[in-house]
Each structure stands twice: as structure tokens, then as C-alpha cells.
C-alpha positions in Angstrom: 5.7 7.1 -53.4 2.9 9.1 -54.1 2.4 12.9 -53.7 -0.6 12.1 -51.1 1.3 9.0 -49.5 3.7 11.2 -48.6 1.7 14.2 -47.1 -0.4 11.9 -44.8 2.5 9.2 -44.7 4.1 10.7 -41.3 0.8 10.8 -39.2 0.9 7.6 -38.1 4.3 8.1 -36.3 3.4 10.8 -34.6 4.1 11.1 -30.7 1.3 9.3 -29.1 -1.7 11.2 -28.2 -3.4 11.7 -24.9 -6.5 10.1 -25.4 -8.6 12.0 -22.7 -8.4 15.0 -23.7 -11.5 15.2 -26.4 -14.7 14.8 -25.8 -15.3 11.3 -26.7 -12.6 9.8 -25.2 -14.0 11.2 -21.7 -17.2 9.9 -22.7 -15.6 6.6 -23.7 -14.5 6.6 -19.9 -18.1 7.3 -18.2 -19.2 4.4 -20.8 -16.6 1.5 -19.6 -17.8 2.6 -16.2 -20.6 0.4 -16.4 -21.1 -0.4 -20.0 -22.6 -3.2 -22.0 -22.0 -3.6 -26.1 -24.0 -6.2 -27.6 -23.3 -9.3 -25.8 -20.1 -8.2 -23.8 -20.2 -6.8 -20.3 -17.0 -5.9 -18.5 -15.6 -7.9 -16.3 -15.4 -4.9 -13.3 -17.7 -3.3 -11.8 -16.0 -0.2 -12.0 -13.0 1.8 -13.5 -10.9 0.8 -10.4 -8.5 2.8 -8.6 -5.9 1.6 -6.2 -6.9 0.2 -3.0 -7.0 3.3 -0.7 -6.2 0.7 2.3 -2.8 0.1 1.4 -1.6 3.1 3.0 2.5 2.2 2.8 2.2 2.0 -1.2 0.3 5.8 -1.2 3.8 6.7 -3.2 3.1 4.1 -5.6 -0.5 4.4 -6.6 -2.4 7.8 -5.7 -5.7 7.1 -5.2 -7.8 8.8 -8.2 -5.0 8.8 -10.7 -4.7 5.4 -11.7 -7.5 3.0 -13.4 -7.5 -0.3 -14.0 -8.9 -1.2 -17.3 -10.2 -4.8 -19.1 -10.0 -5.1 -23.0 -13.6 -4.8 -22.9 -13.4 -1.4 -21.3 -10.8 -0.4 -23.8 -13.2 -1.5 -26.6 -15.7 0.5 -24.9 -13.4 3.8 -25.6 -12.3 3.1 -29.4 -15.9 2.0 -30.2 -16.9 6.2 -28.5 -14.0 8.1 -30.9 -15.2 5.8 -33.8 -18.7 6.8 -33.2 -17.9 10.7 -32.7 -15.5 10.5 -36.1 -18.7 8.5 -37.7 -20.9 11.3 -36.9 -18.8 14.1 -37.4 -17.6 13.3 -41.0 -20.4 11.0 -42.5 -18.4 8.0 -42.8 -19.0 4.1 -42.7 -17.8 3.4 -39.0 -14.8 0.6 -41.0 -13.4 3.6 -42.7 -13.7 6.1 -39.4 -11.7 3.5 -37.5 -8.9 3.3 -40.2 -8.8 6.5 -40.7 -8.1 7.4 -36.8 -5.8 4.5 -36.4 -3.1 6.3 -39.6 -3.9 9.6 -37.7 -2.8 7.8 -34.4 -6.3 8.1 -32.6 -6.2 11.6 -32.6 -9.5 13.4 -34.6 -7.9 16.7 -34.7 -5.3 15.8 -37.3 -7.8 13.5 -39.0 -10.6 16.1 -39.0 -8.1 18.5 -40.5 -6.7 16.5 -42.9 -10.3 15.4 -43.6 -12.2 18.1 -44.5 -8.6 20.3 -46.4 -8.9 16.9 -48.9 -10.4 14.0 -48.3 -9.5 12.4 -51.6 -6.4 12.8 -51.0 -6.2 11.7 -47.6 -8.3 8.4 -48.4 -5.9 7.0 -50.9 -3.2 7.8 -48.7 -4.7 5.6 -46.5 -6.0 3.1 -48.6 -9.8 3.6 -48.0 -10.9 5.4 -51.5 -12.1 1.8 -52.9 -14.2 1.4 -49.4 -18.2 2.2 -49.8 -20.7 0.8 -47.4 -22.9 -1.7 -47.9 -26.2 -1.9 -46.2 -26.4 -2.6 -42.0 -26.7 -6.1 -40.9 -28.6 -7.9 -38.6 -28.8 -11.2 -37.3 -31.6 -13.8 -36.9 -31.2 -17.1 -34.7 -27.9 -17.6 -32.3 -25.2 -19.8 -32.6 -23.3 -20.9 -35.8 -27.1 -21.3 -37.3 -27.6 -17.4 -37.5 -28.2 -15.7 -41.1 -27.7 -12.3 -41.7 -30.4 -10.5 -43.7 -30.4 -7.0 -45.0 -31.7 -4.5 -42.5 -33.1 -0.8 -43.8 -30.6 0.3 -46.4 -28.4 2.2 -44.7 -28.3 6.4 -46.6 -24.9 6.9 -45.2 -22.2 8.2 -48.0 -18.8 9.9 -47.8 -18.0 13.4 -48.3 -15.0 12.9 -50.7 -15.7 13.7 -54.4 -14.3 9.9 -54.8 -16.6 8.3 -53.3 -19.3 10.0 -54.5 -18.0 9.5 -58.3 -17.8 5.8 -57.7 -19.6 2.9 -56.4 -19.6 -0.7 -55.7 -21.4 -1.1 -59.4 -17.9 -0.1 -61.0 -16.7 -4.0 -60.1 -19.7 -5.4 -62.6 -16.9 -7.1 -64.7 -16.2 -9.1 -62.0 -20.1 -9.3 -60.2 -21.8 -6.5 -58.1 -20.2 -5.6 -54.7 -22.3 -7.4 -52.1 -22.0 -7.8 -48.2 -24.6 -10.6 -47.1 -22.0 -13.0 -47.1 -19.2 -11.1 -46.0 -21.8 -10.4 -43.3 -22.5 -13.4 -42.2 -19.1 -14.5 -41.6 -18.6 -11.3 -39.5 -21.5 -12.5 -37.3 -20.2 -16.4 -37.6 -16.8 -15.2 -36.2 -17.7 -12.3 -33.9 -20.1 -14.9 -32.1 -19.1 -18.4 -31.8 -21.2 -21.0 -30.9 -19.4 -21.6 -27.8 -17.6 -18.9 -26.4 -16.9 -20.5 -23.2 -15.1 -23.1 -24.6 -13.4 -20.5 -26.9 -12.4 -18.4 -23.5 -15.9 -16.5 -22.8 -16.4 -14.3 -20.4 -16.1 -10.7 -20.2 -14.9 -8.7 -22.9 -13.3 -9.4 -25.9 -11.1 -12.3 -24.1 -9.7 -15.8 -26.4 -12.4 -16.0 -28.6 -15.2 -13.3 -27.6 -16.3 -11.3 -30.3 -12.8 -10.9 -31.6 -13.9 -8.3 -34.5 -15.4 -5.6 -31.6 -11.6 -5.0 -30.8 -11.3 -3.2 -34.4 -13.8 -0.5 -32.8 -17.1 -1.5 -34.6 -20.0 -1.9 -33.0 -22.1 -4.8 -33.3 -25.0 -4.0 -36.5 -22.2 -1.6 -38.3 -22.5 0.0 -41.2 -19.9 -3.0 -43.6 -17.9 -2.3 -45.9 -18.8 -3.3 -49.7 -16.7 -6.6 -51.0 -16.7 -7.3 -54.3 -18.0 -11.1 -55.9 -16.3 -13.0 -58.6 -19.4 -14.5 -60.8 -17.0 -16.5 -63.0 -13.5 -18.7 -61.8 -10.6 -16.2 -61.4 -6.7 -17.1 -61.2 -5.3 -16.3 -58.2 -2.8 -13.7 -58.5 -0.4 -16.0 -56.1 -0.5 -19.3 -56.7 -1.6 -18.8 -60.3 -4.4 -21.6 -60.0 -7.9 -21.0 -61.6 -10.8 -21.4 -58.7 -14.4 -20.5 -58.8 -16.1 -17.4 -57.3 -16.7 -18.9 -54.3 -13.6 -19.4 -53.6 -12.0 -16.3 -54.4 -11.2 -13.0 -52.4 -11.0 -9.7 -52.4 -10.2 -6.2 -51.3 -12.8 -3.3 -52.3 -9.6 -2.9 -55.2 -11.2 -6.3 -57.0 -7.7 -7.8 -56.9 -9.1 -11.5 -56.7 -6.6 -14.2 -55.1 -8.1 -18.0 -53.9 -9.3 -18.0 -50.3 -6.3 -20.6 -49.4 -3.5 -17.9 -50.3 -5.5 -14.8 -49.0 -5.6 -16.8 -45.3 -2.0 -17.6 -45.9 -1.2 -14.0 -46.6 -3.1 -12.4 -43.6 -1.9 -15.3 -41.1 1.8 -14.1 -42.1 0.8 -10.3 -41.7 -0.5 -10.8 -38.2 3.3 -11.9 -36.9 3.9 -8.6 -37.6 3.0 -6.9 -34.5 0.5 -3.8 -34.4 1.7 -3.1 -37.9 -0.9 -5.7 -38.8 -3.8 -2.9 -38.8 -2.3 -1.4 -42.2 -2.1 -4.4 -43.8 -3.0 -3.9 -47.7 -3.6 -5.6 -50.8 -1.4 -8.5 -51.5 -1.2 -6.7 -54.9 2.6 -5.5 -56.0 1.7 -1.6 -55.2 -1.9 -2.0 -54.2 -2.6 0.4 -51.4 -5.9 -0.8 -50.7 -6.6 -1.6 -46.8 -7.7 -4.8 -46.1 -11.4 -3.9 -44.4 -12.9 -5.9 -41.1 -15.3 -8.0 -43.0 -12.5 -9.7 -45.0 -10.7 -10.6 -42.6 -13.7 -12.1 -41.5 -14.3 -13.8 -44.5 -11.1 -15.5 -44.8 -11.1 -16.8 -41.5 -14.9 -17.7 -40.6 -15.3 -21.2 -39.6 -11.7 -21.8 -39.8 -10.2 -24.2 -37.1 -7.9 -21.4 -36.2 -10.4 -18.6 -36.7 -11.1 -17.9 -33.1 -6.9 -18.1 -32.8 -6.3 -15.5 -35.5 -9.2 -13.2 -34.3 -8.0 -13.1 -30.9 -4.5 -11.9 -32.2 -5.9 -9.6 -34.8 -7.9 -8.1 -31.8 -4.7 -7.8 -29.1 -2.8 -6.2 -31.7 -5.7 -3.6 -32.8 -5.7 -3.0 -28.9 -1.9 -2.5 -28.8 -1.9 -0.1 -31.6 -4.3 2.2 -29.5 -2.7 1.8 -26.4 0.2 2.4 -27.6 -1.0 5.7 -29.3 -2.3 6.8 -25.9 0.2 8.0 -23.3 -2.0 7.5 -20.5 -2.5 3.9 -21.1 0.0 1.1 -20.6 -0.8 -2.6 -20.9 0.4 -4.5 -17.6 4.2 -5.6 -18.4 3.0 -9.0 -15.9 3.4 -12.2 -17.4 0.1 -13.2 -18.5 -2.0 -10.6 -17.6 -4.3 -8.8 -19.5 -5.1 -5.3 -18.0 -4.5 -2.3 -18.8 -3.6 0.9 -16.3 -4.5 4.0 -17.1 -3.1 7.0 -15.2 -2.9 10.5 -14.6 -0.7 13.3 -15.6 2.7 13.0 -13.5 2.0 9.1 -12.5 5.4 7.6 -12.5 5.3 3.8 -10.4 1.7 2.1 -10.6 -0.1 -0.7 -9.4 -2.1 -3.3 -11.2 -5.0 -3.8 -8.5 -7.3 -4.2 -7.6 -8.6 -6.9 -9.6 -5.2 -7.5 -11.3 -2.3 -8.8 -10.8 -0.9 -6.4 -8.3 2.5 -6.0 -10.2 4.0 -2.8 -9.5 5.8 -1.1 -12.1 7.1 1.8 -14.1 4.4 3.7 -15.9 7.1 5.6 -17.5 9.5 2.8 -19.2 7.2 -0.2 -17.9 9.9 -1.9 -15.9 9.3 -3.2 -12.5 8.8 -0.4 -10.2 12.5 0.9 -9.5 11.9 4.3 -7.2 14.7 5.7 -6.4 16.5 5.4 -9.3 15.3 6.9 -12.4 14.4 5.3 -15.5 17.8 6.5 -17.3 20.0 4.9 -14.7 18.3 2.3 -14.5 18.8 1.0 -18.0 22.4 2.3 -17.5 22.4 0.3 -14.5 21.0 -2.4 -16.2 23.4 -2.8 -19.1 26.1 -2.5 -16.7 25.4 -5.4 -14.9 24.8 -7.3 -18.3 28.1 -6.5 -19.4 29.9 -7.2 -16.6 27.9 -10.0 -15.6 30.3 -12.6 -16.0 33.2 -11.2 -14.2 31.0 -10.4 -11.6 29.7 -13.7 -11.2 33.1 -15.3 -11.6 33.9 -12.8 -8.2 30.4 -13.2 -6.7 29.7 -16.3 -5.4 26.5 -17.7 -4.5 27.9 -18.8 -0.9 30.4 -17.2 1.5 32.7 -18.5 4.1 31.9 -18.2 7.5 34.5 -15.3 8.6 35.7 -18.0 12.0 35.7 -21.3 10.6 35.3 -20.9 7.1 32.8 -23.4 6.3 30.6 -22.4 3.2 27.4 -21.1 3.8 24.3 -20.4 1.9 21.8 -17.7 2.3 18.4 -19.5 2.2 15.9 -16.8 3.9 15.7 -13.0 3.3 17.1 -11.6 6.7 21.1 -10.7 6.6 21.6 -12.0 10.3 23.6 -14.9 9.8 24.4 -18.1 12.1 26.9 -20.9 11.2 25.8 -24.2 11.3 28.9 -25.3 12.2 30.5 -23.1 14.7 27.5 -21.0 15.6 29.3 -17.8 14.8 26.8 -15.2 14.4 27.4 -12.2 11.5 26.1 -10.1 8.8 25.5 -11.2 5.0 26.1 -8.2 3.6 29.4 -7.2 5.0 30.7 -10.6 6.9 31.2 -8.3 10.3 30.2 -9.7 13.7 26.4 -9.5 14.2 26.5 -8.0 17.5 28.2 -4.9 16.3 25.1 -4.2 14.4 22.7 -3.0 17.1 21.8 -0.4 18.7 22.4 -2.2 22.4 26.0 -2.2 22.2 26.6 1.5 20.5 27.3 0.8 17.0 25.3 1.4 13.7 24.0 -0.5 10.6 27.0 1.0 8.6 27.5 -2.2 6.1 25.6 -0.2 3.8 28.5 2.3 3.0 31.2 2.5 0.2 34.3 3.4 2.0 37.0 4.0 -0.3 39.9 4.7 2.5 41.3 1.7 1.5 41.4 2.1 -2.8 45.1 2.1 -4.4 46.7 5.3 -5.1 45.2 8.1 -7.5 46.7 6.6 -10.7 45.4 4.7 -13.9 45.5 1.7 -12.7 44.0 2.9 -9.3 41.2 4.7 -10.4 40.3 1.5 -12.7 40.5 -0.2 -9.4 38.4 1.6 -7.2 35.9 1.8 -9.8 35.4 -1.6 -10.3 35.3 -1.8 -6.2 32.7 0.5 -6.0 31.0 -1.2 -8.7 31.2 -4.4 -6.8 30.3 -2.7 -3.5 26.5 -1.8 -5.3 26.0 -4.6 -7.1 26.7 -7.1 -4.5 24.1 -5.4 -2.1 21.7 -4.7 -5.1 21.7 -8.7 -5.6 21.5 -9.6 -2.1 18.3 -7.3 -1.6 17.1 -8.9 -4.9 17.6 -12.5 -3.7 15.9 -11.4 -0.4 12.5 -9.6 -2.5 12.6 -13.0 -4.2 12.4 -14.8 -0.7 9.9 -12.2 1.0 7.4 -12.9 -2.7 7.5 -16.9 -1.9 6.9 -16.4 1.5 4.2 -14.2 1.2 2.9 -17.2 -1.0 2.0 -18.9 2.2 1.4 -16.3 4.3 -2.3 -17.4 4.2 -1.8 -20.9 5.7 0.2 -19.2 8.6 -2.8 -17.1 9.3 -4.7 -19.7 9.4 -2.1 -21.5 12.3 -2.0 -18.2 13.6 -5.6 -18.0 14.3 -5.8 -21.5 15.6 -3.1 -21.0 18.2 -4.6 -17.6 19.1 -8.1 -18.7 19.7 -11.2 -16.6 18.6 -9.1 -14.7 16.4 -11.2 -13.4 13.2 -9.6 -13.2 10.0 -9.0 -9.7 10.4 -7.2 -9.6 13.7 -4.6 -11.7 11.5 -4.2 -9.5 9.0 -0.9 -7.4 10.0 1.0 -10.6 9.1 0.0 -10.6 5.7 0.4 -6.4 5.9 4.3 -7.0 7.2 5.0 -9.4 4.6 4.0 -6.6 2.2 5.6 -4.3 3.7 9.1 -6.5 3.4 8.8 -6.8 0.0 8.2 -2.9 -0.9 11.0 -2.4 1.0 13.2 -4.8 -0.3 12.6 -4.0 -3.8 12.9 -0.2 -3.1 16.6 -1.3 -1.0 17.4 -2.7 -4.3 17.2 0.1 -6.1 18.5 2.7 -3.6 22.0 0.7 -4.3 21.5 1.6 -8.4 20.4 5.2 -8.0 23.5 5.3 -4.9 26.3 4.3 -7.2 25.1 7.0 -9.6 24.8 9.4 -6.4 28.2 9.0 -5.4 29.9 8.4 -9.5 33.0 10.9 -9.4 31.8 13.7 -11.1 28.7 13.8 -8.7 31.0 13.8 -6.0 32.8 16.5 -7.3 30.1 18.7 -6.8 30.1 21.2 -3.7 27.5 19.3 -2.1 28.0 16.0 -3.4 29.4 14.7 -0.1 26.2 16.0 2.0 23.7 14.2 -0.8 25.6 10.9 -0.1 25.7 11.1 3.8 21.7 12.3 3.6 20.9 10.1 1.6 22.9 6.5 3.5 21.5 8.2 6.4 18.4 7.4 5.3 19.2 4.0 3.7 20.7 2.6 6.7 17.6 3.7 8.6 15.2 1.9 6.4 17.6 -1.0 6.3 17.5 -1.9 9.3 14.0 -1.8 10.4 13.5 -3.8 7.2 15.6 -6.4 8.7 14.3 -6.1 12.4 10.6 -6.2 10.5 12.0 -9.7 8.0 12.8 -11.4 11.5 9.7 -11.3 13.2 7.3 -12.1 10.1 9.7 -15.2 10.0 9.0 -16.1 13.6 7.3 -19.3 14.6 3.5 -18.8 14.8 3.7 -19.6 18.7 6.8 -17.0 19.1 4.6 -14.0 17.1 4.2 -10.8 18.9 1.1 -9.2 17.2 2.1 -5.5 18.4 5.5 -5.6 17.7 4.7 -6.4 14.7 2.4 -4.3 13.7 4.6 -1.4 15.2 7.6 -2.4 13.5 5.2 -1.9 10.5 4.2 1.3 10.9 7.7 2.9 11.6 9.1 0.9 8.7 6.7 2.1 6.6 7.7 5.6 7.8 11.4 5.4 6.7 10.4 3.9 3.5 7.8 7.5 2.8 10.9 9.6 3.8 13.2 8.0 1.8 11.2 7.9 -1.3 10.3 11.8 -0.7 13.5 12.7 0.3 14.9 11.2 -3.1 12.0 12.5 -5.1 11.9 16.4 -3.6 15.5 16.2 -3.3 18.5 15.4 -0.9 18.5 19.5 0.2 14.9 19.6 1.7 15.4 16.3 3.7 16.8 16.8 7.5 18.5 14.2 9.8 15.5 15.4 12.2 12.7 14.5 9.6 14.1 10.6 9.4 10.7 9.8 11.8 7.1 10.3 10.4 5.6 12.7 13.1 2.8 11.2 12.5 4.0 7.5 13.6 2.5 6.2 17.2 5.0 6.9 20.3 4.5 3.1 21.1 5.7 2.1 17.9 8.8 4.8 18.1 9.9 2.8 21.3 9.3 -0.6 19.8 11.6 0.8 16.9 14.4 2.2 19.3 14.7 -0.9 20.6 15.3 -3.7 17.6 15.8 -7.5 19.0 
């Protein structure tokens, strides 16, 4: 390794950068606003921020600190700190973008490194060999378009290098030219059908795949040099003629076939693909934008391998921005960005409306932080199996032992065969569960009264118990999320029913159905998750602690609360339409959604500022406090 590969080597694993804090990032952001590059527009109308009239997910998604971005938008802000790095050092736009994606976006280190040696900092890279050709325009549309030579572009780089050499250097081999490697920039940054390549907004399946890199549309290329006699290929070994050899500004010439073969293999690499170099043993040389252009224009799977080139030059900046975070959804192609202190986000509006981890990019798991959780969740792989092997996914009806499984998401059970009613999650007798006959939702605590005595053995024992005791409730609020997510599937046709048994109902007046189904389903998922973060809460060294035994009685306090309104509010969504009571719903609602706010906030601001008295938003409507006092 070189002197200078190993100065500069290190930048590009540096922490990511927060990409808003400069000048042209923020102007990046007023840009994808409203912004239009060539022939993309984005797909929004606007930066969004989370839907201010989803009130119960306010501890989710603050409004004003998240945004929801498209690729397009994205583009919008690389294409703003390429153009500010372009300006500032008097560099071909290619060579500004490469130079900021080694230096991890960030143009204080590269403006440093810059100007104390450029030389040295462009081999490093593997730029020195790049020089700019002249600016390119395009006549006609579609796959008939030529590029011709526009005014000869006067910009030059500041290194001694570059001004020392030029593309003339290459005669040997033929000048350095660009109107062909132009062209094919042009022929695959604009197909001649982008709709039926994936059109639409942005730089989506085949829409001016090449943008993604940064460059604007019209840059400044990069010089490629021209074989005017047959070359070997340095691969295969075969002689071919110049026009169907390839090469890097280096003048390492290798036939088009292997060159596409070479690249293709490079772009299963990940975001690594963005350094890829010279196929050359020890050539540093960067591949440069127009030859990767050039290799695949009017290629069958040109609009394929420019669409992956382009998500993985978009995953390399994301990835160097902390404030960005591509949605973890299956299939989805937005990007949140968010504020300083943002922990769970939403993707919405306009997205998917996944909710999850900003921090680790999980599924949104408040209460339990990110640490446990992957404790949590390497827990339950490992002991998976034996847990499986004592879980089952049926249970015996505690009178007549028939075998019975859970098929909807409330915990109040009723045997088919005998009629016995109980509760799923601790097999007791249902009707020592309300409120009406003076006893409490208390299936929700460990009690450990019954563990074997204080040795070995024991404590292995009561371990694994209390293991089971988390895990079995964490599953059965999982299973029930799971139900609550298909059911809200068809919570439109119901409001539709709904509003046709009603009479004269508008669409709005139906809407607290589909706002309780919601409202199940945050809950359930946080319920899911207050069983991970409470087997860490009561683990025997927290326990231990001098006020380890008030955090857990708090804290179940508060989980039974939100519990069981959960389950009062999952039996009345799934009431028939004729048998729905609008206002108890919608009260049921609101004081769920209150337990759920003190929970969350009691967990976040911690177990010694929350109160017994505090369990009840002040805020929540005296009618819907008496619907809650009195659960069905």
C-alpha cells in the first residue's frame, strides 16, 4: 500500500456524517421540496411529515421531525453537495462526486484533504487519470438521440497532476474522446420507454439510472480513452478491434464482453460497488460514470444493472448520513429522514406506514431498548426449540380439557365444547377478570412464590420459569398484532356495512372503527414489548436494587392498565356491525390511548416520576372515564 493510500485510506470508514449540517445539504432539502432535474419530478408534493391527525402515535412520529423522502428527492440532495464541491474546488462534477463519496459525504474532510495535497489525495482515490471532456447535450428523444459537443467546457483541476497531464498522453492508443461515451450516457440515462422500464417519478426501475451517481443531466464527462488499432484483452487474452475494447482514464484496454462481466460481478458487492477500480492487478484507477455507461448501453440488462448501480450509490449515502434511514418494509422504497433525538418513526404519509426503529431499524419495539431487544432476540432464537417443544400452539380447556385454538386477538376464551369461559393468557376463570366482581387483570404478573428452593438447580429453574412466563405472553400479544394487522385489512368493507346499516352515515362518521383498529394494533405491538423490556426490569440483579421492587410494581401497574382496556377495546372492534356501539367505541379509544401515552412516558422519563394517580390522562373526556370504569 501506498504512502497516500494509506493517509486518505481510513476516510471512507469514518462514522457517518450528519448531512444537514452544511450549507448545501440544507439547500438540497428546500430543493427536493418541490424540485425538478431534467426530466424527473418527485413523486410528493412535499417533504412529508407525519400525519398530525393520528394523535395516539404523537410518541412515535413528532410532527416536524420526521420526513419522508423518494429516491428522487435524495438525488435532489447528492446532486446540491456535488454542485457546491464542483464550485468550490474547480472540479469535473464525476470526480467531485467520488471524491465526497471516499470522504463519506462530508466536504470538510474533503476540502481539507483537498486543498493540503490534492495529488496526493486523487491517487489515493483513484481520480488522478480523470480529466473532463467537453459538456454534452442531446438532440432528438428516444433511443434516436445523438450527442454533439456543446461549448468546450474551461473547467480544470487544481492538482499539479492534472494540470501536467492530459487526455493527449493516451495517443499510443488514440486521443481521449467522450462523444461516444456520451451518447451511451444519454442512451441509458433515458430509455426509450421508461414506463415500460418502471417510469414515473424519480430515479425508480429504469429512470435515469445514472442521476443516482449525483450528476446532473448535461455534466461536465469524464475523458475515456479510444483504442485506434485491435487490442488484447488483458482477461480473456483475445485480440478485438477498437470498437470493441474498454477502458478506464488508466488506458488499460480489456474487450467490452469481459469489462461487462467484471462490473456485473462488482455490483453483487453491495455499496462497495462505488469504488470499484481497474480490473488491472494493482490499478487504482476508478471506474468513472460514463463507463459504466458504456459497457452497458443498449444492453438487454442495461436498465437492470443501472437500477442496481443506482440503489446502491443511494445506499452508500444514506448510509453515510445518520439522519437518513431507508424504510426496513418489504418492498418499499422511501427513505425517512429525522431529527436529532428521533428514536421510533413512521413511514407515512405516502409510504408504507411501517413503524420502526430509527435507531437499529427494527420494528418499532418501545419499551424496550434497542440493546435488550437484540438480547431478547437471541434469547428466544436460542431457546427457540425448547420453548416450542413446551409451548404449544393450543391449550386445554382448564374443565374439560378439549384442545383449543386461539383464532382472534382478544384473550377472553369460550369452549366450544363445554362453554367454559377463561383467559388465554393465564387459563384462570374469565369472570375473575373484571372489575364487576372485585378482582384485577393480574395474569400479567411473574409470581415466583411458587420457584424451588434457593439452590443451583433452583435458581436454573426459576429462571427458565420466568423466562417462560415473558415469552409466552410476548408471543401471545404477537400472534394477537398479527390478528388485529389482518383485520384491519378489512376494516374498510365493514365500514362500508357499517354505514349501510346506519343509514346516512358519511364516510367520516365511520371512521373511529378504522381509528380503534389502529389503536389495537399500537397497543398490541407496544404489549409485546413491555413483556421483553419487563423480563429485563425484573432480571435478578435489577431486582436487587433498592428500588427494584417499586420499578416492577409501577411499571405492571401500568401494563395491566393498558392491558385490559386493550382487550375491552379488541372486543368491541370485533362486534357484529349491527351489535356496534359508536360511542363506546370511540371512548374506549380515547382512554386506551391514554394508558398507552403514560406507559410509554413513564418507561421513557423513568419508573420514579410516574404515580399510581397519573395512570389517567387528565386530559381524557369524563364520559369516556366512565365508559372505561365500567368494561363489558
Amino acid at each position: 500500500m501506498s504512502e497516500s493510500e494509506e493517509e486518505y485510506e481510513y476516510e471512507s470508514g469514518d462514522e457517518p456524517e450528519d448531512l444537514e449540517e452544511d450549507g448545501s445539504a440544507q439547500d438540497g432539502m428546500a430543493a427536493a421540496e418541490g424540485f425538478q432535474s431534467g426530466d424527473m419530478r418527485s413523486t410528493s408534493s412535499s417533504l412529508a411529515s407525519p400525519s398530525p391527525g393520528k394523535k395516539f402515535l404523537s410518541t412515535i412520529c413528532k410532527d416536524g421531525e420526521v420526513r419522508l423522502l423518494d429516491m428522487a428527492d435524495v438525488v435532489t440532495l447528492m446532486q446540491a453537495k456535488v454542485a457546491q464541491i464542483t464550485d468550490l474546488l474547480d472540479i469535473p462534477p464525476a470526480k467531485g462526486a467520488a471524491l465526497l463519496r471516499h470522504m463519506g459525504w462530508s466536504q470538510e474532510k474533503l476540502t481539507d484533504a483537498y486543498w493540503s495535497n490534492a495529488d496526493k489525495l486523487e491517487k489515493a482515490v483513484g481520480v488522478d487519470t480523470w480529466h473532463s471532456s467537453e459538456a454534452l447535450s442531446v438532440v432528438g428523444t428516444g433511443s434516436a438521440a445523438e450527442a454533439v459537443p456543446a461549448a468546450s467546457s474551461s473547467t480544470t483541476t487544481t492538482s499539479s497532476s492534472s494540470s501536467s497531464s492530459s487526455s493527449s498522453s493516451l495517443s499510443p492508443l488514440g486521443p481521449a474522446t467522450s462523444s461516444s461515451s456520451g451518447a451511451a450516457f444519454e442512451a441509458w440515462s433515458s430509455p426509450a420507454n421508461p414506463q415500460a422500464a418502471g417510469g414515473g417519478g424519480g430515479p425508480g426501475p429504469g429512470r435515469a439510472p445514472l442521476l443516482a451517481l449525483g450528476l446532473p443531466p448535461g455534466h461536465t464527462g469524464i475523458a475515456l480513452p479510444r483504442a485506434q488499432a485491435p487490442v488484447t484483452c488483458r482477461i480473456c487474452f483475445v485480440d478485438v478491434g477498437p470498437d470493441e475494447a474498454l477502458a478506464s482514464p488508466c488506458g488499460h484496454f480489456f474487450c467490452s464482453l469481459c469489462y461487462r462481466e467484471y462490473l456485473a460481478t462488482k455490483l453483487e458487492e453491495g455499496p462497495a460497488v462505488v469504488f470499484t477500480t481497474c480490473p488491472e492487478h494493482k490499478c487504482t484507477s476508478l471506474v468513472p460514470p460514463e463507463l459504466w455507461a458504456e459497457a452497458f448501453a443498449h444492453q438487454e440488462q442495461g436498465v437492470r444493472m443501472g437500477n442496481k448501480l443506482s440503489k446502491m450509490t443511494l445506499d452508500q449515502f444514506v448510509g453515510y448520513n445518520k439522519r437518513m434511514r431507508w424504510c426496513p418494509a418489504p418492498n418499499c422504497c422511501k427513505i425517512v429522514m429525522a431529527g436529532a433525538g428521533v428514536t421510533n418513526v413512521r413511514c407515512h404519509p405516502g409510504g408504507c406506514n411501517h413503524a420502526f426503529c430509527f435507531k437499529c431499524g427494527e420494528e418499532a419495539h418501545q419499551p424496550t431498548a434497542c440493546e435488550e431487544l437484540m438480547s431478547w432476540t437471541e434469547k428466544c432464537q436460542n431457546e427457540s426449540e425448547t420453548a416450542n417443544w413446551i409451548l404449544a400452539n393450543t391449550k386445554r380447556c382448564p374443565k374439560c380439557n378439549t384442545r383449543i385454538e386461539k383464532n382472534q386477538g382478544c384473550n377472553h376464551m369460550t369452549c366450544s365444547q363445554c362453554k367454559y369461559e377463561f383467559c388465554w393468557m393465564c387459563m384462570g376463570p374469565w369472570t375473575e377478570h373484571g372489575a364487576n366482581t372485585g378482582g384485577y387483570y393480574k395474569c400479567n404478573r411473574y409470581d415466583p412464590s411458587s420457584a424451588p428452593a434457593d439452590d443451583e438447580i433452583g435458581r436454573a429453574k426459576r429462571e427458565l420459569d420466568r423466562y417462560l412466563h415473558y415469552y409466552k405472553r410476548y408471543q401471545s400479544h404477537h400472534q394477537a398484532q398479527k390478528f388485529a394487522e389482518k383485520q384491519l385489512e378489512s376494516t374498510e368493507r365493514r365500514m362500508v356495512e357499517l354505514q349501510e346499516t346506519t343509514g346516512g352515515s358519511s364516510w367520516i362518521d365511520v371512521q373511529y372503527l378504522k381509528t380503534a383498529n389502529e389503536m389495537v394494533i399500537e397497543c398490541r405491538r407496544t404489549l409485546k414489548y413491555t413483556y421483553s423490556f419487563g423480563y429485563y426490569l425484573t432480571s435478578p440483579k435489577a431486582m436487587e436494587r433498592e428500588d427494584g421492587g417499586k420499578h416492577r410494581e409501577l411499571f405492571e401497574n401500568m401494563q395491566e392498565d393498558l392491558e385490559r382496556y386493550t382487550e375491552v377495546l379488541s372486543e368491541l372492534t370485533e362486534q357484529p356491525i349491527d351489535r356496534m356501539e359508536k360511542e363506546s367505541i370511540i371512548n374506549n379509544t380515547r382512554v386506551t390511548e391514554s394508558f398507552l401515552r403514560n406507559l410509554l412516558i413513564g418507561c421513557e422519563e423513568g419508573l420514579d416520576q410516574v404515580s399510581s394517580s397519573a395512570l389517567m390522562s387528565p386530559s381524557a373526556p369524563a364520559a369516556a372515564q366512565a365508559a372505561a370504569e365500567s368494561p363489558p
